[in-house]
C-alpha positions in Angstrom: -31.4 -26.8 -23.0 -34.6 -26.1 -24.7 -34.4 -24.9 -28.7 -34.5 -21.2 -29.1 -34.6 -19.1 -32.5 -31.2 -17.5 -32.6 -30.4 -14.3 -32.1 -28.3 -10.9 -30.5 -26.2 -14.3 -28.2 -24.9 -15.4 -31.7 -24.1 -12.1 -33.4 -23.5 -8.7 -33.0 -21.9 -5.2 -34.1 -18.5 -4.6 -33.8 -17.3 -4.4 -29.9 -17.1 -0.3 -29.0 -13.5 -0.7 -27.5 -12.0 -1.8 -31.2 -11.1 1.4 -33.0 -11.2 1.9 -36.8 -8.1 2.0 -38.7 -6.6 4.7 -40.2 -4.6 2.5 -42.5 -5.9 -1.0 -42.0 -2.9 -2.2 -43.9 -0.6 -1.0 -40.7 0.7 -2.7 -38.3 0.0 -0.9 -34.8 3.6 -1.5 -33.5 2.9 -2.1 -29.7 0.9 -5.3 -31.0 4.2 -6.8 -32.4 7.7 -7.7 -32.1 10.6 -5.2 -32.2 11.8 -6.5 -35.6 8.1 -7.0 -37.3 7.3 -4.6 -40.2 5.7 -4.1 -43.8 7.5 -3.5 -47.1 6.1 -1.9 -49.7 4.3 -4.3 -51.1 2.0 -4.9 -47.8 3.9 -8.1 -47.2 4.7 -8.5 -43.4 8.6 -9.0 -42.4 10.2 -10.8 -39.6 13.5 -9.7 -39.2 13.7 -8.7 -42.5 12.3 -12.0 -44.0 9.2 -11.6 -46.0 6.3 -14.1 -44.3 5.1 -14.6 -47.9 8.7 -16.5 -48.6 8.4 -17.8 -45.5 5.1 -19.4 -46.1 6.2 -21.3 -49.4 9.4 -22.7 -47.9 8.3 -23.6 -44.7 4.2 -24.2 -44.5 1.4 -22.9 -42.9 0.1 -22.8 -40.4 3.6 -21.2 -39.1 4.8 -19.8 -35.5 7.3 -17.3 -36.0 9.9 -16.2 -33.1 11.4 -13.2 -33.0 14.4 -14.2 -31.5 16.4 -11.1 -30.9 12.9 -9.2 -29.5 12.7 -12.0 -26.7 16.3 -11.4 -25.5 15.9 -7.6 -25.5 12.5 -8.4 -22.9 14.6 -11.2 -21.2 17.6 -8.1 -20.7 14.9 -5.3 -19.9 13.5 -7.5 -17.0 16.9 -8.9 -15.4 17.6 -4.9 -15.5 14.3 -3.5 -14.4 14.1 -5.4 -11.1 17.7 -5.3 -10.3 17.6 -1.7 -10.5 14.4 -1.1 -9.0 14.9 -3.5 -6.3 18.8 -2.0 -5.7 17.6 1.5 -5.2 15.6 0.5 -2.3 18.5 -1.6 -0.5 18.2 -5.3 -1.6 18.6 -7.6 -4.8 16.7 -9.3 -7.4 16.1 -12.6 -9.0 14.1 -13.5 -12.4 12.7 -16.8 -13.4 11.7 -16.8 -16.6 8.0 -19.0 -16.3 8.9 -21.9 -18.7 5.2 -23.0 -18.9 4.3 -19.9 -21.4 6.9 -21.7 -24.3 9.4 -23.8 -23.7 12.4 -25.3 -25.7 16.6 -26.1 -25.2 17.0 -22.7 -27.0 14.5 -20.7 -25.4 16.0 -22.0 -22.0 20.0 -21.0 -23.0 18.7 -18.2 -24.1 16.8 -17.1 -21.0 19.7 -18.3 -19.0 22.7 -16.2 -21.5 20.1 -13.6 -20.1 20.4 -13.5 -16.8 16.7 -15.4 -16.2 16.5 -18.4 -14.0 14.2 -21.5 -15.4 11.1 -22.2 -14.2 9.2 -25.6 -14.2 6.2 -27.1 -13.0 6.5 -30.7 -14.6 9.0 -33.8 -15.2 9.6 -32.8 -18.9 10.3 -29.1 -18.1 12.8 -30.1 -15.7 14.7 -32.7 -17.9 14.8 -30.3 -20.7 16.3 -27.3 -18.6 19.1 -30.0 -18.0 19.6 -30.8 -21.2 19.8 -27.2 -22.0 22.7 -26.7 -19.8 20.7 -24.1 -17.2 22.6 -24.4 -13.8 20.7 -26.1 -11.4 21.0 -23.3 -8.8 18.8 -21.4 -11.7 15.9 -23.9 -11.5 12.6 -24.1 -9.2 10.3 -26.7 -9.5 6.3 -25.7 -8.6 3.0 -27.9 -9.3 0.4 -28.9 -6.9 0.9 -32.5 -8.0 4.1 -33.2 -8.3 5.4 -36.7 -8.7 8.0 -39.2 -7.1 10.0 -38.9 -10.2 10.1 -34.9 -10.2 10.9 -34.9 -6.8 13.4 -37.3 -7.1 15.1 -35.8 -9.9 14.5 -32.2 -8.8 16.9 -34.0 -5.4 19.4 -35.2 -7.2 20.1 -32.7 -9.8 20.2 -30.3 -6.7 18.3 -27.2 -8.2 17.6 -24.2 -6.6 14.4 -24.6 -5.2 11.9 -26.6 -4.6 7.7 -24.5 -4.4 6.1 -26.7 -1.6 1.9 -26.4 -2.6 0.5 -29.2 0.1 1.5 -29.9 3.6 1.4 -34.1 2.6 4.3 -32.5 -0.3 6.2 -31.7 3.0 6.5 -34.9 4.4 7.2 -36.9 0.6 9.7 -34.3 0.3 11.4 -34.8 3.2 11.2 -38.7 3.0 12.4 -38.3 -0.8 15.7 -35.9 1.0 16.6 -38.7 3.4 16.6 -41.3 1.2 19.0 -39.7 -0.9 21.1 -38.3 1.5 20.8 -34.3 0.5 18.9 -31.1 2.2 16.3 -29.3 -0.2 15.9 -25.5 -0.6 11.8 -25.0 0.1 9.7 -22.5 -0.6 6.0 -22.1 0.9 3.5 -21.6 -1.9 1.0 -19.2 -0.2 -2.6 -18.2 -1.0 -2.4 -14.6 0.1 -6.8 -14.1 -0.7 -5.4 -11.5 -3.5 -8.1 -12.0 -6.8 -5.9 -10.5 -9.6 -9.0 -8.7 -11.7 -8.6 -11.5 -14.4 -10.1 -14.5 -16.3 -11.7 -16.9 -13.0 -9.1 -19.9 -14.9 -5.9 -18.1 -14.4 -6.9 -16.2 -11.0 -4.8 -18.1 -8.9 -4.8 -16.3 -5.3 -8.5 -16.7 -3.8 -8.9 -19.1 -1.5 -11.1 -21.3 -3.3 -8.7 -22.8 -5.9 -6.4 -25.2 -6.3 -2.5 -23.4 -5.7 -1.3 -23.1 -2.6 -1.7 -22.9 1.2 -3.7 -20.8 3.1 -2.6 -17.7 4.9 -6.1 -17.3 6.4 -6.9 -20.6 7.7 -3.4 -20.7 8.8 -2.0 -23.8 6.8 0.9 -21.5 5.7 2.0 -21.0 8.8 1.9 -25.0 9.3 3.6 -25.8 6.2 6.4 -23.5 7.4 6.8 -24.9 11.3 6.8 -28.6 9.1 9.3 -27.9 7.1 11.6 -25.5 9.6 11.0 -29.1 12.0 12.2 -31.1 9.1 15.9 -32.3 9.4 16.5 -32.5 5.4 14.6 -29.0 4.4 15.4 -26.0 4.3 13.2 -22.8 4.9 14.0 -20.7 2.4 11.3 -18.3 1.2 7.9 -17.7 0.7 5.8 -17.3 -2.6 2.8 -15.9 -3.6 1.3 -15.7 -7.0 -2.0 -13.9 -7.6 -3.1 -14.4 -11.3 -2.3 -13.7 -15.1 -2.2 -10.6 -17.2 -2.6 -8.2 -14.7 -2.0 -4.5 -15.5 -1.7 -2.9 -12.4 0.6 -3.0 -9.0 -2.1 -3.2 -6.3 -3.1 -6.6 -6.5 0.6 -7.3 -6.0 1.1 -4.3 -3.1 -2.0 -6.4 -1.0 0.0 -10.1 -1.7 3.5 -8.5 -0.3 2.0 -6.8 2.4 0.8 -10.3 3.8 3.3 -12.4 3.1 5.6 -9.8 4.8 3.8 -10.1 8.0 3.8 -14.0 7.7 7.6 -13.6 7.1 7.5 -11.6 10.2 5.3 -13.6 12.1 7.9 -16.8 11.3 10.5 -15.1 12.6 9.3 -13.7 15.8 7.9 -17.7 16.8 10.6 -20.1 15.3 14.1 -17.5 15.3 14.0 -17.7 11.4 14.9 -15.1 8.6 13.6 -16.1 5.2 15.9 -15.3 2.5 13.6 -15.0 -0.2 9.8 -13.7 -1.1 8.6 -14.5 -4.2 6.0 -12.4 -5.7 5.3 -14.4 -8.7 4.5 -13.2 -12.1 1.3 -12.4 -14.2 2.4 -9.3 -15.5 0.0 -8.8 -18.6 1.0 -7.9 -22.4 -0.9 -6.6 -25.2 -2.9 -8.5 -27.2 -5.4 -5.5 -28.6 -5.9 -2.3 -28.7 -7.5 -2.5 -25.6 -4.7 -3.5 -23.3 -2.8 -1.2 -21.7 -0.3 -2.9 -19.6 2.6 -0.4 -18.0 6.3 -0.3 -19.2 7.9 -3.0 -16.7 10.4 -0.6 -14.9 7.9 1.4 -14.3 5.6 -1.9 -12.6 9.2 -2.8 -10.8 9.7 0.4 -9.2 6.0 0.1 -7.5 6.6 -3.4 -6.8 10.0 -2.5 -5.0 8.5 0.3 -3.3 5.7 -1.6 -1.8 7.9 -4.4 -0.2 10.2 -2.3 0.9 7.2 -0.2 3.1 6.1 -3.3 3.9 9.4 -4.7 5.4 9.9 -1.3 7.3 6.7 -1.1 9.1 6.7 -4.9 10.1 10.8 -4.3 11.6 11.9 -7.0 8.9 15.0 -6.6 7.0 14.8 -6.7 3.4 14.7 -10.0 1.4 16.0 -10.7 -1.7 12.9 -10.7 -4.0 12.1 -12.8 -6.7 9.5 -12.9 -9.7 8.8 -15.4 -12.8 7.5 -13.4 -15.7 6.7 -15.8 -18.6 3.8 -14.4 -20.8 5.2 -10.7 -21.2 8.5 -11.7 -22.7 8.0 -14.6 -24.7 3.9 -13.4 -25.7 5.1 -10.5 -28.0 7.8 -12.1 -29.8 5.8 -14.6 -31.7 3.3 -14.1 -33.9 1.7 -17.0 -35.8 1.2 -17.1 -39.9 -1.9 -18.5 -41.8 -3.1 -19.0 -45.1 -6.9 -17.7 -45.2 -9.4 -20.9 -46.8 -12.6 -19.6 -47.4 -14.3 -16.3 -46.9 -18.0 -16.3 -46.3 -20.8 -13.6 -45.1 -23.1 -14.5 -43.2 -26.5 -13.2 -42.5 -27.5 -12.0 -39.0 -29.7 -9.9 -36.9 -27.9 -7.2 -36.6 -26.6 -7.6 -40.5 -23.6 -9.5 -42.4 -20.7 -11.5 -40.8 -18.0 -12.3 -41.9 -16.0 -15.2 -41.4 -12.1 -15.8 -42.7 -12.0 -19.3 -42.1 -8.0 -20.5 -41.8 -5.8 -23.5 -42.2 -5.0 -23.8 -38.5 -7.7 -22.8 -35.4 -7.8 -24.0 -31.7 -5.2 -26.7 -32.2 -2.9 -23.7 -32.6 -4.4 -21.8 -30.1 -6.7 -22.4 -28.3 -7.0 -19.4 -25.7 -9.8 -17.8 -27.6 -12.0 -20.7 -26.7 -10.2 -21.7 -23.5 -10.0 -18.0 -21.8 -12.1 -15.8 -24.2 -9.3 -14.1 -25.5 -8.8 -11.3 -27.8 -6.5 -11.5 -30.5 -5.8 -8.8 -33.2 -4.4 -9.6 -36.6 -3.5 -8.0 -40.1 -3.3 -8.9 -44.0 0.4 -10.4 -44.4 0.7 -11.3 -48.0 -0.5 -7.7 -49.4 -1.0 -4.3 -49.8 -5.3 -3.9 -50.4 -7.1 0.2 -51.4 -10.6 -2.1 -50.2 -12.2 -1.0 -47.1 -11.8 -1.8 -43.7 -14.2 -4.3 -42.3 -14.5 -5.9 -39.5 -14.0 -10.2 -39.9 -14.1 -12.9 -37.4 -11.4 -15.2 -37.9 -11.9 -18.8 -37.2 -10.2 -21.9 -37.7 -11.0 -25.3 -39.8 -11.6 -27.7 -36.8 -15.8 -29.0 -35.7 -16.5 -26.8 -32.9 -18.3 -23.2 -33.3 -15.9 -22.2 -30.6 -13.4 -22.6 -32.6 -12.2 -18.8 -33.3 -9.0 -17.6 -33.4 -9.5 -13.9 -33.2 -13.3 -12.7 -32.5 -13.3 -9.4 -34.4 -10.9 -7.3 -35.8 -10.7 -5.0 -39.7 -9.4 -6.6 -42.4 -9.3 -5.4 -46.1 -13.2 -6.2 -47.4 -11.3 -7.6 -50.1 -9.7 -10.3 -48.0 -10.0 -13.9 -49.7 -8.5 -17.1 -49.8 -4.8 -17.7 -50.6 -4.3 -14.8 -48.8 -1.9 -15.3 -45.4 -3.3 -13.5 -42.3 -1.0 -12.9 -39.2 -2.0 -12.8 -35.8 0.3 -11.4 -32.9 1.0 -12.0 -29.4 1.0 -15.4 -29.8 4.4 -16.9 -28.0 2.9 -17.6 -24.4 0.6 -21.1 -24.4 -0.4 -20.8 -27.9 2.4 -24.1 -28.5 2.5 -25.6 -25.5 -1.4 -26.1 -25.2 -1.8 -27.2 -28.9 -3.2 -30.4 -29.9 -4.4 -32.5 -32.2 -8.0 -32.3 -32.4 -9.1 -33.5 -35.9 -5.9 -35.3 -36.4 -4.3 -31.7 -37.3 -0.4 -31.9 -36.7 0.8 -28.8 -34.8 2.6 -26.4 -36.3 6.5 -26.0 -36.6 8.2 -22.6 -34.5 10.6 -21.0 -37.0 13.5 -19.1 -35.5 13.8 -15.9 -37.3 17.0 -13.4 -36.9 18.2 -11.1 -39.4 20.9 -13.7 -40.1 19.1 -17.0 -40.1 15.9 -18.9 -40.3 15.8 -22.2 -38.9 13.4 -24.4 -36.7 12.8 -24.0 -32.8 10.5 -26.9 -32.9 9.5 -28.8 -36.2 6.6 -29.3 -37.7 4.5 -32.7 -36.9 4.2 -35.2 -39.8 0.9 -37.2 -40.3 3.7 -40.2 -39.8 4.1 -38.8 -36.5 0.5 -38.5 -35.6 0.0 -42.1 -36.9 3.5 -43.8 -35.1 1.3 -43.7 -31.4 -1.6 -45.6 -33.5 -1.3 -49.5 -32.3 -3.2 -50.3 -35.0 -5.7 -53.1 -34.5 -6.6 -54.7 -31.5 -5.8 -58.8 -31.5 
């Protein structure tokens, strides 16, 4: 690409959709966990426990879990689709997506909760066993999955097994045979649904790589294969359309279709599917901006359409099962650190600037990855300075490597300050790294009773202990 003076592609005024504060030393409470608040001094609490105490016993940069906020959203969704999905005449089951955070005590917890587990990888599996989860409570998805995850997936005898390629059919049923048991399959379908969201985490047009396709008619081929099979079992099918979606319709279009396929199965091979699966994506708030609905109130839609749908195809209703991940483990984490340098910057369109941190896209990477908005406040302090508006960015050698891309701050904002940003439980952790040799951060459990570590904090001796040193 040819050099170019730079210009309005590099900077720019604040974006119209980001309001100014009243009190830019308030926490807007819909960003932020149910036990997240400021004392008097300015100093953000978790649980009670001041961040800035935090911070000196523990490090920066810090994830903090709001534990008792996750197993209030864990309760609220178990609840919402039961009782949505009751009034219209059938039951419910919730998977809690273990791909957005994952850990032994997130998993017990989810399961104490009512939520099912699941995974999508060999790892995820073996640590919902070691957690305890009932196997029954388990699915297994990915569109590569390996002999050993099959193998194990067989042998531990979980719940069910997401079929994403008709070759997975026949290692599947090989995999059955050899070991002498019948699986429980579901039929991952691309129901041609675009979820209006980011092109990387759309994941129900046809040309991506989930799934098979209802219009070309490989779902209905995966499902004569495995109803053929002599060690499968057709249980379900599933659909999932996208990530951090707002709205019902996108889901309405996916249940429609899948109901007639379910319909369609059963009228050539005899066959009543238990199960539809309608997947998850159901969005949270990361800004202002977002305005995702109160989840009984996306339930009830969701039970409504399915239940339409079952009428006017003459199918009874299935139980119906969904795997929200991001909207109950994204708001109860927020994730703490201590502000570097602060410099303006000149532009075009006047000064930047830029609160450079002691973490970045090894943290979180999302901003970079998905061009997503984060919001954030001052955590260490009351300020009387004026609001204005910051990009936060992190301490690693990329440019892209911002954290949140604008949001007010006290003017006076400076380093040794800590600066909080929320909404980051789902994939902030499990897609860290350690560009720049950075160890990832630790994930503090907070209650009002305890503080203790979810996950701990990498050493610089851990980073090195994969180093084989010199070559002979």
């Amino acid at each position: 690409m040819p050099a170019h003076i730079s210009g309005v592609m590099h900077a720019g005024p604040s974006p119209v959709w980001l309001p100014f504060p009243e009190d830019v030393n308030a926490l807007m409470p819909s960003l932020w966990s149910a036990h997240a608040a400021k004392d008097a001094q300015g100093v953000l609490t978790i649980a009670g426990h001041r961040v800035t105490d935090l911070a000196r016993e523990y490090g920066s940069p810090l994830y903090l879990f709001d534990v008792e906020d996750f197993r209030a959203r864990a309760r609220e969704a178990v609840g919402a689709f039961a009782a949505a999905f009751e009034r219209v005449g059938t039951s419910s089951r919730t998977y809690y997506a273990g791909k957005a955070f994952l850990t032994v005590a997130v998993a017990q917890m989810a399961a104490a909760e009512g939520l099912g587990i699941d995974t999508c990888s060999l790892g995820e599996l073996l640590l919902a066993r070691r957690a305890g989860v009932d196997p029954q409570l388990v699915g297994l998805h990915g569109n590569s999955k390996s002999d050993e995850e099959i193998e194990l997936a067989l042998q531990w005898g979980i719940g069910r097994i997401v079929v994403d390629s008709l070759q997975e059919i026949d290692r599947l049923e090989a995999a059955a045979a050899r070991l002498g048991v019948r699986a429980r399959v579901m039929i991952r379908v691309t129901a041609g649904v675009e979820a209006h969201t980011h092109d990387f985490i759309a994941t129900a047009h046809e040309d991506q790589k989930f799934g098979l396709s209802l219009q070309s008619g490989a779902a209905a081929e995966a499902a004569a294969r495995v109803i053929a099979a002599d060690h499968l079992d057709l249980i379900g099918l599933h659909s999932h359309i996208g990530s951090q979606i707002f709205d019902a319709s996108g889901f309405e279009v996916a249940a429609r279709r899948i109901v007639a396929l379910r319909a369609q199965l059963r009228r050539r091979h005899g066959v009543e599917l238990e199960e539809l699966d309608l997947g998850g994506g159901l969005g949270m708030r990361y800004t202002s901006q977002d305005t995702p609905p109160p989840l009984p109130e996306m339930a009830e839609k969701l039970a409504d359409a399915v239940a339409k749908e079952c009428a006017d195809a003459g199918d009874p209703l299935p139980v119906l099962s969904f795997e929200p991940g991001r909207s109950l483990i994204g708001p109860a984490m927020c994730t703490l650190y201590r502000v570097g340098t602060v410099k303006p910057v000149e532009t075009d369109h006047g000064v930047r600037t830029y609160v450079s941190v002691d973490g970045g896209m090894s943290d979180n990477v999302r901003t970079a990855l998905y061009d997503a908005d984060y919001s954030c406040t001052l955590a260490s302090r009351t300020s009387d300075a004026a609001p204005a508006v910051v990009r936060v960015v992190g301490r690693h050698c990329e440019s892209g490597d911002i954290v949140v891309r604008d949001e007010y701050l006290p003017a006076d904002v400076a380093p040794g300050d800590l600066v909080a940003v929320p909404g980051t439980g789902a994939y902030c952790q499990p897609l860290s790294s350690n560009y720049n040799m950075a160890p990832r951060p630790g994930v503090l459990a907070v209650r009002e009773s305890a503080v203790e570590w979810m996950v701990r904090p990498e050493t610089l001796d851990d980073l090195f202990a994969r180093d084989c040193g010199p070559l002979a």
